[in-house]
Backbone atoms as SQL, in Angstrom:
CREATE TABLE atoms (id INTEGER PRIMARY KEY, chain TEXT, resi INTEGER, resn TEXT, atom TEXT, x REAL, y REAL, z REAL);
INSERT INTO atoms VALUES
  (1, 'A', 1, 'UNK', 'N', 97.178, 74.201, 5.085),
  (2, 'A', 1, 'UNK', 'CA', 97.943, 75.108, 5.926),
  (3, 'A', 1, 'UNK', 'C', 98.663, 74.359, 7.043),
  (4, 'A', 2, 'UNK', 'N', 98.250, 73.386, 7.980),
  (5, 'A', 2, 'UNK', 'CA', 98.455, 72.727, 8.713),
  (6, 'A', 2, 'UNK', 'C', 100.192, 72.378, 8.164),
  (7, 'A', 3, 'UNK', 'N', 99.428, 71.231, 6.923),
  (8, 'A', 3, 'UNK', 'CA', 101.237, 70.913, 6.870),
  (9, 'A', 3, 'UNK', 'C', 102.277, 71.785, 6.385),
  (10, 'A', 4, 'UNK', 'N', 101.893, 73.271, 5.909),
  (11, 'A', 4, 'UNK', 'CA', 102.997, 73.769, 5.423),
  (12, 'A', 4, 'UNK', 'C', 103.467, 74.183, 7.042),
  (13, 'A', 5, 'UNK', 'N', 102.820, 74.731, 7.934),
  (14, 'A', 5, 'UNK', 'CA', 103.098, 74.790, 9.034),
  (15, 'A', 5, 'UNK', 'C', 104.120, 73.843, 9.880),
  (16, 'A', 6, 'UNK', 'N', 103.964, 72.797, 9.624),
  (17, 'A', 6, 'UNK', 'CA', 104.571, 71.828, 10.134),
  (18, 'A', 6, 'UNK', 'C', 105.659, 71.775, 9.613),
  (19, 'A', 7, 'UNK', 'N', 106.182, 71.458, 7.917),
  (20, 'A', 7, 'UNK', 'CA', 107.129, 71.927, 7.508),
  (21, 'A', 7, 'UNK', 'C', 108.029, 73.007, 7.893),
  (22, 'A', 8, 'UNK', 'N', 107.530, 74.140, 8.290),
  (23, 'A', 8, 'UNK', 'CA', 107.998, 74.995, 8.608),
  (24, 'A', 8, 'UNK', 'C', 108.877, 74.991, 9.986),
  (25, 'A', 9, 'UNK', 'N', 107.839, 74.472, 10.798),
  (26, 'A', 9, 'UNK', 'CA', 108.206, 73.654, 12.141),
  (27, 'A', 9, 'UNK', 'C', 109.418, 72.646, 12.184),
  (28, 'A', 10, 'UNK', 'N', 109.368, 71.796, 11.194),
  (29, 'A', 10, 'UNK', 'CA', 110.183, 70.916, 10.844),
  (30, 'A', 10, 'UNK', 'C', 111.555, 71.392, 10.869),
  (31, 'A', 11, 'UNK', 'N', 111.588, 72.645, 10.227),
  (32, 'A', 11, 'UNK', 'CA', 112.814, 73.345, 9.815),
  (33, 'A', 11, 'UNK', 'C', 113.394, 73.644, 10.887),
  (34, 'A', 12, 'UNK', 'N', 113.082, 73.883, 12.315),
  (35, 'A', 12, 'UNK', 'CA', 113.229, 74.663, 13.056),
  (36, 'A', 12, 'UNK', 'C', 114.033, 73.471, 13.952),
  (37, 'A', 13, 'UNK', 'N', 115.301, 73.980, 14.484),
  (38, 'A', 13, 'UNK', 'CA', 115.688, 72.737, 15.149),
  (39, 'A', 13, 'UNK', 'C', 114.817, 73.007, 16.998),
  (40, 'A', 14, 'UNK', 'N', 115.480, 71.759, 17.610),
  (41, 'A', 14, 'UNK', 'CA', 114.980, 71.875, 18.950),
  (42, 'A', 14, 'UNK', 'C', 115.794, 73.297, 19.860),
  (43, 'A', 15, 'UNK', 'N', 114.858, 73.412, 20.833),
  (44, 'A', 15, 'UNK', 'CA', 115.270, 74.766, 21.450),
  (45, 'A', 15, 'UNK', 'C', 115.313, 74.626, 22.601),
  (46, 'A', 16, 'UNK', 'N', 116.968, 74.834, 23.180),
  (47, 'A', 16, 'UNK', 'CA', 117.067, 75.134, 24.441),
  (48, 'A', 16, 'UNK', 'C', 116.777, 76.442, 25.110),
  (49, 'A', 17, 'UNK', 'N', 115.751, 76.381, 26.211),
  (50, 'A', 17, 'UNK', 'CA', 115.582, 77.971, 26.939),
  (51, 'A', 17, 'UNK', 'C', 115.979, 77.193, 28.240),
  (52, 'A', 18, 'UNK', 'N', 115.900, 78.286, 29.116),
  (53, 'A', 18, 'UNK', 'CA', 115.600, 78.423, 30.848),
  (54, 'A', 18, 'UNK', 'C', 115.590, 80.035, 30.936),
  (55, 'A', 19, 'UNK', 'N', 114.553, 79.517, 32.133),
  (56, 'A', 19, 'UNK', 'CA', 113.327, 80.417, 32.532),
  (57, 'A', 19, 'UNK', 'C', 114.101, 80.933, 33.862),
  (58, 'A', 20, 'UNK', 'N', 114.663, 82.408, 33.981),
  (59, 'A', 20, 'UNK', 'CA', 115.599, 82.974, 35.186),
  (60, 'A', 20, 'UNK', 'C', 114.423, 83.999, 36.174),
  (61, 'A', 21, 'UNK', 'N', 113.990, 84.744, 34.909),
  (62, 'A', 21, 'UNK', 'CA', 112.981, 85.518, 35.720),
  (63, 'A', 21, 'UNK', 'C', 111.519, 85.717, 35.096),
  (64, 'A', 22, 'UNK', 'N', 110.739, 86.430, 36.012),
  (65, 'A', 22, 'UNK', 'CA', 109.838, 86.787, 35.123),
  (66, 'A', 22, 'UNK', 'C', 109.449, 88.312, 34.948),
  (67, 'A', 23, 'UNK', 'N', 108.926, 88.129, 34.416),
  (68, 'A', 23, 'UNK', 'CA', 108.136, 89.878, 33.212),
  (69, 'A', 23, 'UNK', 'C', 106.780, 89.968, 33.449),
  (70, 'A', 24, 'UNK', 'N', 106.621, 91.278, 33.168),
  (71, 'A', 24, 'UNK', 'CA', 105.042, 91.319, 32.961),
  (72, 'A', 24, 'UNK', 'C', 104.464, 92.848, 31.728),
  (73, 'A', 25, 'UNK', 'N', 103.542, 92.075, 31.142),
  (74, 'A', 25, 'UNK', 'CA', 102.504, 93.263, 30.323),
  (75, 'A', 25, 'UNK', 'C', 101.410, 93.666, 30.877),
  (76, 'A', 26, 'UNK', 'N', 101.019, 94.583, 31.285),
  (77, 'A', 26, 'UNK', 'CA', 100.006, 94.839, 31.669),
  (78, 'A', 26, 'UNK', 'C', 98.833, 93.607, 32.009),
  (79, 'A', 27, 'UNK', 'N', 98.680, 93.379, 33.222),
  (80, 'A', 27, 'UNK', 'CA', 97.900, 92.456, 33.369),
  (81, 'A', 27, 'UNK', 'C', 97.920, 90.983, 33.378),
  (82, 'A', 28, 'UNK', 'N', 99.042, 90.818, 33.035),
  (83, 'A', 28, 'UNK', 'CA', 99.795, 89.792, 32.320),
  (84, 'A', 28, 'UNK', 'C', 101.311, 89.526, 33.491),
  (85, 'A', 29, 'UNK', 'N', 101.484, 88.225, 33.967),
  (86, 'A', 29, 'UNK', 'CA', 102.658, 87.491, 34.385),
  (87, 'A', 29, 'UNK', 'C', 103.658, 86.406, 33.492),
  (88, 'A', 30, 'UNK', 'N', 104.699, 86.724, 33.254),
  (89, 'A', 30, 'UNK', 'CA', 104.763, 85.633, 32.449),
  (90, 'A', 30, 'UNK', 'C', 106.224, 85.207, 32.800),
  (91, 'A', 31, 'UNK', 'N', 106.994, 84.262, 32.446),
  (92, 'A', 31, 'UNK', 'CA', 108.206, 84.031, 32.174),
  (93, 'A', 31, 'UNK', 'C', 108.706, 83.896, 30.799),
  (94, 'A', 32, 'UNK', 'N', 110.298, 84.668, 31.450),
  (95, 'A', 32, 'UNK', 'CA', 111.039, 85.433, 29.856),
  (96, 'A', 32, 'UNK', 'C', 112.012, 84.081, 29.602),
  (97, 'A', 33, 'UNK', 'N', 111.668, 83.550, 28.325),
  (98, 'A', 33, 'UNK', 'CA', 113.086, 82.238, 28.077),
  (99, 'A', 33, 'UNK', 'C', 114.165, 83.418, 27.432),
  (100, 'A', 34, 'UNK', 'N', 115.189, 82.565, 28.214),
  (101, 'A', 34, 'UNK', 'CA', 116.628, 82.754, 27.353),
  (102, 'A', 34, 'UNK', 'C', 117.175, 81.590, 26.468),
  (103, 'A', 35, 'UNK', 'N', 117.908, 81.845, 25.671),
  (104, 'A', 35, 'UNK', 'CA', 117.658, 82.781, 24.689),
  (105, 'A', 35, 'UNK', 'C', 116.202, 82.833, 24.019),
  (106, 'A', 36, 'UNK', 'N', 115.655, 83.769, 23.655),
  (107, 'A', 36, 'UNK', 'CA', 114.406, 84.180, 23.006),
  (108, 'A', 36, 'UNK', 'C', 114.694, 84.120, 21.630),
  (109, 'A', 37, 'UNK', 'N', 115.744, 84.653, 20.932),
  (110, 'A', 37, 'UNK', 'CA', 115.922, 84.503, 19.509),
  (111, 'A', 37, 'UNK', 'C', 115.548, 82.986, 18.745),
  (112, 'A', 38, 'UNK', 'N', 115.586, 81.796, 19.052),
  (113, 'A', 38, 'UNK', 'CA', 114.760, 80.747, 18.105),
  (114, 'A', 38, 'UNK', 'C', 113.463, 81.354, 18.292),
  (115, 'A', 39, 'UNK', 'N', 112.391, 81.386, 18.986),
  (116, 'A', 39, 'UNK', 'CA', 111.240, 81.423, 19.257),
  (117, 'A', 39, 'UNK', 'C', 110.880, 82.632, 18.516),
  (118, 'A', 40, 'UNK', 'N', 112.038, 84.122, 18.456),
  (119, 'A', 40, 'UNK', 'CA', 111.141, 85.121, 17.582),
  (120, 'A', 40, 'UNK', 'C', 111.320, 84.874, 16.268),
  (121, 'A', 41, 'UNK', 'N', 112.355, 84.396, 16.167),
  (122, 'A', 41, 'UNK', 'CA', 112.536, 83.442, 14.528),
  (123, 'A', 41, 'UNK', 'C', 111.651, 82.913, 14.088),
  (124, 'A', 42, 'UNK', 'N', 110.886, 81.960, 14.601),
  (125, 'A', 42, 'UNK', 'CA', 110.332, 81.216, 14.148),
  (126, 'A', 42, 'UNK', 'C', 108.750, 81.539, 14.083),
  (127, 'A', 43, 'UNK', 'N', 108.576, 82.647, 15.449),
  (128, 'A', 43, 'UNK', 'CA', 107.189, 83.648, 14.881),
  (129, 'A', 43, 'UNK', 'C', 107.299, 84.715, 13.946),
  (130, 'A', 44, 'UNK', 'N', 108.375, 85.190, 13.591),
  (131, 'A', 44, 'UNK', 'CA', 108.428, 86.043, 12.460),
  (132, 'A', 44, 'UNK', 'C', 108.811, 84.959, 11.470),
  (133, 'A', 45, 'UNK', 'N', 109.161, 83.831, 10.844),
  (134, 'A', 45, 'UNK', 'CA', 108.982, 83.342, 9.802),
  (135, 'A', 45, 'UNK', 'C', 107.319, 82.758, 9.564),
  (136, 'A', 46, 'UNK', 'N', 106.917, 82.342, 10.745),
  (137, 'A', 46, 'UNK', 'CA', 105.134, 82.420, 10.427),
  (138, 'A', 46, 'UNK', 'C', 104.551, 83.527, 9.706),
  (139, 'A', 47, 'UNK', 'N', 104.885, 84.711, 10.883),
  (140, 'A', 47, 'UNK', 'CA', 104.628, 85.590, 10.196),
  (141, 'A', 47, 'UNK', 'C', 104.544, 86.330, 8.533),
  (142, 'A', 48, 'UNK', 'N', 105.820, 85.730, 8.493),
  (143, 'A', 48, 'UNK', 'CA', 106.228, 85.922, 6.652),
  (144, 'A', 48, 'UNK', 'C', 105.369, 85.248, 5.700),
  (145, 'A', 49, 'UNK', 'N', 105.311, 83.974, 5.670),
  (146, 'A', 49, 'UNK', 'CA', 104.699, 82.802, 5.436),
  (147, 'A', 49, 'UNK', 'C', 103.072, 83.324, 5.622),
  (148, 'A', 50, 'UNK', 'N', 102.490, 84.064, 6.313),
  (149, 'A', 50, 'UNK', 'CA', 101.070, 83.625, 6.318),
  (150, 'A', 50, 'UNK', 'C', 100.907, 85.428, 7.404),
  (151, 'A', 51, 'UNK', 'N', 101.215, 86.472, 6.538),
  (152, 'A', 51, 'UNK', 'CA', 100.805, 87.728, 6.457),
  (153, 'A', 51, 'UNK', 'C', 99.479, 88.093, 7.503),
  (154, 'A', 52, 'UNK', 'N', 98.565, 87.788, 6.844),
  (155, 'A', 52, 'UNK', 'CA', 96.739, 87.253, 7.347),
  (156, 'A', 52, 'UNK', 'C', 96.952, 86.952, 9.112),
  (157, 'A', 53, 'UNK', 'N', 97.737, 86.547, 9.450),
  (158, 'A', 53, 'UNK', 'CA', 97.923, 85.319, 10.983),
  (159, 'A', 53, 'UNK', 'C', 98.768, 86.323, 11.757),
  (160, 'A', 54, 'UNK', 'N', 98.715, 87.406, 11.824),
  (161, 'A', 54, 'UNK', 'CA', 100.074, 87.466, 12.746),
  (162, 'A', 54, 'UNK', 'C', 100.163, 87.843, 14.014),
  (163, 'A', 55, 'UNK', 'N', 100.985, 87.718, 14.832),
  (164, 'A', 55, 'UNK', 'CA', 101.512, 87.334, 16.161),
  (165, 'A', 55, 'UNK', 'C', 100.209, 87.819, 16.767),
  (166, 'A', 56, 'UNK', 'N', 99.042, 87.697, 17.965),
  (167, 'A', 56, 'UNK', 'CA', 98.460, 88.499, 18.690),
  (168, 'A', 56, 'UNK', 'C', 97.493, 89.425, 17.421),
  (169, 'A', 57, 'UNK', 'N', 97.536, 89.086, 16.592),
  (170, 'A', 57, 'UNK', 'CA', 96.931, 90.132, 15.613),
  (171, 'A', 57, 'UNK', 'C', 97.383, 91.118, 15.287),
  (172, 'A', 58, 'UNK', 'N', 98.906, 91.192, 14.889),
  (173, 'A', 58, 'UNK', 'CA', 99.542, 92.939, 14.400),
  (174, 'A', 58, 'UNK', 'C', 99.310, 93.471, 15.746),
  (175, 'A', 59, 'UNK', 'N', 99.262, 93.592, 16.871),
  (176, 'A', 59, 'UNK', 'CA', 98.939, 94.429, 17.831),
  (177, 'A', 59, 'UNK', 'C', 99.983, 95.205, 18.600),
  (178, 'A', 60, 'UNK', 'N', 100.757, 94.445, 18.447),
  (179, 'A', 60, 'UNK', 'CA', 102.194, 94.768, 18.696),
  (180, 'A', 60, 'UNK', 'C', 103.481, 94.672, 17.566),
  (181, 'A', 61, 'UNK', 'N', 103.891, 95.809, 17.769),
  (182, 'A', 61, 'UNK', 'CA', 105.226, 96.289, 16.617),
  (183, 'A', 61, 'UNK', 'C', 106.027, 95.064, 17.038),
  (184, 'A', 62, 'UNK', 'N', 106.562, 94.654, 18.362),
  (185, 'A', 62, 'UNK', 'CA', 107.706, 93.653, 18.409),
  (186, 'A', 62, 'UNK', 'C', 107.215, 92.452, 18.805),
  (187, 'A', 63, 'UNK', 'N', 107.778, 91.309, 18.792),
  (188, 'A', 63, 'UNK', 'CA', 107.752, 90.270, 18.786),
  (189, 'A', 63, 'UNK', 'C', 108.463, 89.557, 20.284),
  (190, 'A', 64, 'UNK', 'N', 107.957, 89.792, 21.380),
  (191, 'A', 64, 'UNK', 'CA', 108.271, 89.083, 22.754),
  (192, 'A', 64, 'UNK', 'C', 108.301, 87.696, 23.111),
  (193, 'A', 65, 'UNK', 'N', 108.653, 86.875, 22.900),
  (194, 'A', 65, 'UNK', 'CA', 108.613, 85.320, 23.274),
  (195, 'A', 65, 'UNK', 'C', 108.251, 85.596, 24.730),
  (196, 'A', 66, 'UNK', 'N', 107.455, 84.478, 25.425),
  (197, 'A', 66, 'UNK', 'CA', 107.325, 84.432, 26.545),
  (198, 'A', 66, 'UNK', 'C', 106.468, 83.155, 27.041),
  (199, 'A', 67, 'UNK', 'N', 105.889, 82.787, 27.569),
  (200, 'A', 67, 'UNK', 'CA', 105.311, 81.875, 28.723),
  (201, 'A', 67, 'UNK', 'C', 104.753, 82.397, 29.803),
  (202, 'A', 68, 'UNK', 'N', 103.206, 82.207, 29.464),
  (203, 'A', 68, 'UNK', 'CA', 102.201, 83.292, 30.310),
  (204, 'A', 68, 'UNK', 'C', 102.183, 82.634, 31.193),
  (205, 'A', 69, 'UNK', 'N', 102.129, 83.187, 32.138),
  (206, 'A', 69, 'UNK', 'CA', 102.116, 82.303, 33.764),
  (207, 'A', 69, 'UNK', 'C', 100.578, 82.856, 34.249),
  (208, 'A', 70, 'UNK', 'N', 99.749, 84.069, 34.027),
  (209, 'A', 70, 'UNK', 'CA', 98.399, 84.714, 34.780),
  (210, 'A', 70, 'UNK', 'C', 98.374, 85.441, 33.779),
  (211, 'A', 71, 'UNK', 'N', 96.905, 85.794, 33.247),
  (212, 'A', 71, 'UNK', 'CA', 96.717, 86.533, 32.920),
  (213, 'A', 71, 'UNK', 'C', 95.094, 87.121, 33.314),
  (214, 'A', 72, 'UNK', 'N', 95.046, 88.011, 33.858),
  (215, 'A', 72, 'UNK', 'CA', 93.848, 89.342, 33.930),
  (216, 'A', 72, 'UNK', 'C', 93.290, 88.908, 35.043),
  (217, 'A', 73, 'UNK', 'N', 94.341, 88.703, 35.963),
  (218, 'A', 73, 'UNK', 'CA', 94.424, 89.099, 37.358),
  (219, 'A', 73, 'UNK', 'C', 94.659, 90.732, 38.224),
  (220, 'A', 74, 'UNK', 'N', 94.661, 90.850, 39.183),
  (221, 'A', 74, 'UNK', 'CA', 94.506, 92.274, 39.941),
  (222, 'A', 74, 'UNK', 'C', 96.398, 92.001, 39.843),
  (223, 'A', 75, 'UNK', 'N', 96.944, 92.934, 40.171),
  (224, 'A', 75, 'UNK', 'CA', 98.123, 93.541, 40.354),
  (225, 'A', 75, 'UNK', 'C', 98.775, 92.752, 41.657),
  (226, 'A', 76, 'UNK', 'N', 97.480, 92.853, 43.069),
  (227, 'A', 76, 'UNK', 'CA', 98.125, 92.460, 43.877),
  (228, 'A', 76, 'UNK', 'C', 98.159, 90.584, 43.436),
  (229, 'A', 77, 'UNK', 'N', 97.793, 90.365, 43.310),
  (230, 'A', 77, 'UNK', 'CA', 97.651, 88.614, 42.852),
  (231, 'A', 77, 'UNK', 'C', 98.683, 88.701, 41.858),
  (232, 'A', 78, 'UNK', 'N', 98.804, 88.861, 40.822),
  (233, 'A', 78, 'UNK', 'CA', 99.861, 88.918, 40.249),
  (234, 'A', 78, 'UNK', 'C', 101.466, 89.137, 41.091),
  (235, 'A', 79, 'UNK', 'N', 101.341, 89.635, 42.035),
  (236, 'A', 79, 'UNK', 'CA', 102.340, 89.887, 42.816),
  (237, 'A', 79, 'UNK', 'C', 102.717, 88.677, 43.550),
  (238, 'A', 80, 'UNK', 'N', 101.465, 87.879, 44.170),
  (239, 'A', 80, 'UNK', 'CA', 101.365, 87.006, 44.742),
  (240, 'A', 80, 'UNK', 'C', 101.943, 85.388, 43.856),
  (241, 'A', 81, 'UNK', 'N', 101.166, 85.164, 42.519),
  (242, 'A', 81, 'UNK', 'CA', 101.975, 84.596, 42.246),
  (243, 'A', 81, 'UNK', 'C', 103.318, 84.534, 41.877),
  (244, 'A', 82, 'UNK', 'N', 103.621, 85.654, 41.232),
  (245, 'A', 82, 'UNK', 'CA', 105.356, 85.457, 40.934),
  (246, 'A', 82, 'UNK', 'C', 105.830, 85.205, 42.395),
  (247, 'A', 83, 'UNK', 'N', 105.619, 85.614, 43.287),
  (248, 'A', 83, 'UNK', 'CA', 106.695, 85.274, 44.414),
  (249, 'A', 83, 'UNK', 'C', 106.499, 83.849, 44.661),
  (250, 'A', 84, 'UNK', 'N', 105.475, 83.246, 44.272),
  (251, 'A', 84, 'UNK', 'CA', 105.251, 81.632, 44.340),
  (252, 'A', 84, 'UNK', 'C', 106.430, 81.140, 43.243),
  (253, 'A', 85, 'UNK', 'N', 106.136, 81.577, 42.218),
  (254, 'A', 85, 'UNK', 'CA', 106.857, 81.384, 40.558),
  (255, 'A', 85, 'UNK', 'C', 108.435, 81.573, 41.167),
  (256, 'A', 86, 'UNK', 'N', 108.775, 82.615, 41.265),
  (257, 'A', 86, 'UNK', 'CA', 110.019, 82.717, 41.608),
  (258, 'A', 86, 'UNK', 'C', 111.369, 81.700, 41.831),
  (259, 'A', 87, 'UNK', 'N', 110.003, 81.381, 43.157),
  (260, 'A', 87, 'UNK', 'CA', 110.904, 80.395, 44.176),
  (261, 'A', 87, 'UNK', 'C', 111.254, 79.075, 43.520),
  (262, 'A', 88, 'UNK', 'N', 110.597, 78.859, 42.264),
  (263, 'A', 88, 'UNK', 'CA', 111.006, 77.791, 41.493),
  (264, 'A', 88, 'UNK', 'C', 111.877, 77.904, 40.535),
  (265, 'A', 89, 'UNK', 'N', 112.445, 78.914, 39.985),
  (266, 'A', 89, 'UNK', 'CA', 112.850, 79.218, 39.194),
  (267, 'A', 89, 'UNK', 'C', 114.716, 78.860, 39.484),
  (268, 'A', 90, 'UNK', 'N', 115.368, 78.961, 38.446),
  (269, 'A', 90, 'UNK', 'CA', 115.450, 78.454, 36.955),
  (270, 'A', 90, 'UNK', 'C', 114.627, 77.467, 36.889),
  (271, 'A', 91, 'UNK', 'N', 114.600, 77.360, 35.592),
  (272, 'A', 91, 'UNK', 'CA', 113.960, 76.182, 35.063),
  (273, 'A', 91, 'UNK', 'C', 114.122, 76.059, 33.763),
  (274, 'A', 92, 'UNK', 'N', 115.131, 74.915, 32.980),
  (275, 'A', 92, 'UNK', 'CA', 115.531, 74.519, 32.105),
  (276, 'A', 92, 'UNK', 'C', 115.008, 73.488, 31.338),
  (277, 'A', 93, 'UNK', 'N', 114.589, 73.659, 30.141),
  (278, 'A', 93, 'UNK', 'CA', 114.487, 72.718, 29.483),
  (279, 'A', 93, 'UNK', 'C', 114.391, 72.888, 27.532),
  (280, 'A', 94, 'UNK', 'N', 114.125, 71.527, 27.301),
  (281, 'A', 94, 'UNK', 'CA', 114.070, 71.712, 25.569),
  (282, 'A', 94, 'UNK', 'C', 113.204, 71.755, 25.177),
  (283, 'A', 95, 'UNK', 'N', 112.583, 72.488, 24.121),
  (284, 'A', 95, 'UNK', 'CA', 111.736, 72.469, 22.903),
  (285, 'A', 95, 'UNK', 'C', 111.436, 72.126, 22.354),
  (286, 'A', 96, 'UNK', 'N', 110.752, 70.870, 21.892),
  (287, 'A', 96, 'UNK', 'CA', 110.715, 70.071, 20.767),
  (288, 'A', 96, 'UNK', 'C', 110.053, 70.130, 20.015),
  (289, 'A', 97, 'UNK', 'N', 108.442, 70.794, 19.946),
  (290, 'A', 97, 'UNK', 'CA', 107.724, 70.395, 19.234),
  (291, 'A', 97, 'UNK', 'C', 106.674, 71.928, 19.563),
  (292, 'A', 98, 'UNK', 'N', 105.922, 72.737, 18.799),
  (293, 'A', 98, 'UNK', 'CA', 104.682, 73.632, 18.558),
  (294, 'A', 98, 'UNK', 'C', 103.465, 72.963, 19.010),
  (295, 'A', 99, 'UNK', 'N', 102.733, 73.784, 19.238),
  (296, 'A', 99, 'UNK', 'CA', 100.914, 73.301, 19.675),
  (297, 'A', 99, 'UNK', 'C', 100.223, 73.974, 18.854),
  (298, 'A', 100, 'UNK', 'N', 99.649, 73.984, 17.858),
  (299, 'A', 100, 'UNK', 'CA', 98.698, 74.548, 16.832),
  (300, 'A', 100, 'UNK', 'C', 97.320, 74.753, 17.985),
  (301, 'A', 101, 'UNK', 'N', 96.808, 75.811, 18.069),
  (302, 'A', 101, 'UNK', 'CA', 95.694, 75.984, 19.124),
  (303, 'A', 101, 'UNK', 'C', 94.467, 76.406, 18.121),
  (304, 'A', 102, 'UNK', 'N', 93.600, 76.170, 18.250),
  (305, 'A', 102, 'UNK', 'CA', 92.497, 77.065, 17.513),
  (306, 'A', 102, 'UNK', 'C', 91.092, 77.317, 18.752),
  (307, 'A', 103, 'UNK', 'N', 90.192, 78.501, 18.506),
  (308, 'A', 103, 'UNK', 'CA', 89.370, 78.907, 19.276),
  (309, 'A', 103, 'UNK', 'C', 88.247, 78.318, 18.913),
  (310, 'A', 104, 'UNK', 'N', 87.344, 77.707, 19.352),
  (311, 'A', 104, 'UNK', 'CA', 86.221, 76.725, 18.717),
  (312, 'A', 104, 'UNK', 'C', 84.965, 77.756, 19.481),
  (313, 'A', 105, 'UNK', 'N', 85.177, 79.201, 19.638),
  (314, 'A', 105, 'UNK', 'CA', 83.766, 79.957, 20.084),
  (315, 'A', 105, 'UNK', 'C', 83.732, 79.892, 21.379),
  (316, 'A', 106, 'UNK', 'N', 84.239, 79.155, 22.179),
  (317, 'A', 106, 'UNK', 'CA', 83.964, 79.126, 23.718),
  (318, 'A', 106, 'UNK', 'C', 85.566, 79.058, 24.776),
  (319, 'A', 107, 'UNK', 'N', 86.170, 78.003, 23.641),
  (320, 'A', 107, 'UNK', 'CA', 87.794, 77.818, 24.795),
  (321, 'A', 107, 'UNK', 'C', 88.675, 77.522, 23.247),
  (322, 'A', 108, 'UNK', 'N', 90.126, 77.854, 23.669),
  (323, 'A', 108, 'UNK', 'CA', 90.866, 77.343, 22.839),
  (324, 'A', 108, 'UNK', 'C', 91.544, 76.259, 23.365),
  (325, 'A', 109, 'UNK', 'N', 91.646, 75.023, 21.734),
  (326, 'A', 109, 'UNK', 'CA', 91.448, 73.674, 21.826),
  (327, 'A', 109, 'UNK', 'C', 92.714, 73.469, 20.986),
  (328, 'A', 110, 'UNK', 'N', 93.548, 72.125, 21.651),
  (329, 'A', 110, 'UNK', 'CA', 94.862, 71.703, 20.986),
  (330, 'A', 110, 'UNK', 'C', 94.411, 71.282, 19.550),
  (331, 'A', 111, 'UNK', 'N', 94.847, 71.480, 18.432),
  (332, 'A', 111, 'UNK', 'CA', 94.372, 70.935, 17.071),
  (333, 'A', 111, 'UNK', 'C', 95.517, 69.832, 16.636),
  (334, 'A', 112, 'UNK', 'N', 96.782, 70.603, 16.361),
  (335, 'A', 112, 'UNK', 'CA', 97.687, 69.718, 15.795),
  (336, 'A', 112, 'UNK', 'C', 99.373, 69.645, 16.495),
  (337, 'A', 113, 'UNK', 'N', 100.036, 68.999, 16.949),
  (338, 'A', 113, 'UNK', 'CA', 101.649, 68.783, 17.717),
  (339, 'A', 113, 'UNK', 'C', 102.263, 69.098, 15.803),
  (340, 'A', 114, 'UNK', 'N', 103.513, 70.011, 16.105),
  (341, 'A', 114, 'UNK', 'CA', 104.338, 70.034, 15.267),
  (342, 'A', 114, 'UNK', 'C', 106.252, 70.191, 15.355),
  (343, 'A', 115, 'UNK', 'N', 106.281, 68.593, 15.518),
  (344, 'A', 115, 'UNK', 'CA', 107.552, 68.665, 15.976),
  (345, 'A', 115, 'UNK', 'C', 108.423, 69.193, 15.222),
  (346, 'A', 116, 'UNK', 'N', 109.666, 69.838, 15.893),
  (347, 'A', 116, 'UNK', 'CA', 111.044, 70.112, 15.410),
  (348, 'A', 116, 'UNK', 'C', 111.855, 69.659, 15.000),
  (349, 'A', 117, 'UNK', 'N', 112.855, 69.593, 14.148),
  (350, 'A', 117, 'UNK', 'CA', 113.516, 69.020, 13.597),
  (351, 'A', 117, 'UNK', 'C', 114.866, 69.662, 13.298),
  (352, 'A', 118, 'UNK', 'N', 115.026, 70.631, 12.651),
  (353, 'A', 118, 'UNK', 'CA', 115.915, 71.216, 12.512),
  (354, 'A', 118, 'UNK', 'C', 116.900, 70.495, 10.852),
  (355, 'A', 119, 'UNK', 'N', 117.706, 70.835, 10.634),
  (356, 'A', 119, 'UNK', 'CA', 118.572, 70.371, 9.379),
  (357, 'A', 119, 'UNK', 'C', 120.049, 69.921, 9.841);
């Protein structure tokens, strides 16, 4: 699985975002990249590819790209950091490469880098 993954990865060229503002889900702080379309691309072609795996667990109908900044903090803290977050913001940069994560029972642990490539 690993390398079809990677393959897959492979396919995917490098991705320019920057980070203007941020969002939040319930409980959740995060920053929104622009453009988002490579990134949902490339979780809905996982998705396709490997049914069993998908995004968050099927939990959600759509597919949000993002960059969690806090999560399952109080409201007011959450408040607190974005106005920290903010003040840094834009923030531009490229994409190069996936982090394969897996949960080993206690923390989730980097497994495998899967760089980009594109055609």
């Amino acid at each position: 699985m690993h390398a079809q993954l990677g393959e897959l990865c492979a396919e995917s060229p490098p991705l320019d975002v920057r980070f203007r503002r941020t969002a939040r889900f319930p409980g959740v702080l995060y920053l929104d990249p622009e453009p988002a379309d490579g990134l949902r691309q490339l979780t809905l072609a996982i998705a396709e590819r490997w049914p069993q795996a998908l995004a968050y667990g099927g939990a959600f109908d759509e597919v949000i790209p993002h960059l969690t900044v806090a999560h399952g903090a109080a409201d007011d803290v959450l408040d607190d950091i974005e106005a920290d977050v903010l003040r840094g913001l834009p923030v531009s940069t490229r994409l190069v490469e996936a982090l394969l994560y897996v949960f080993d029972g206690e923390r989730w642990r980097p497994r495998a880098r899967l760089p980009f490539g594109g055609r």
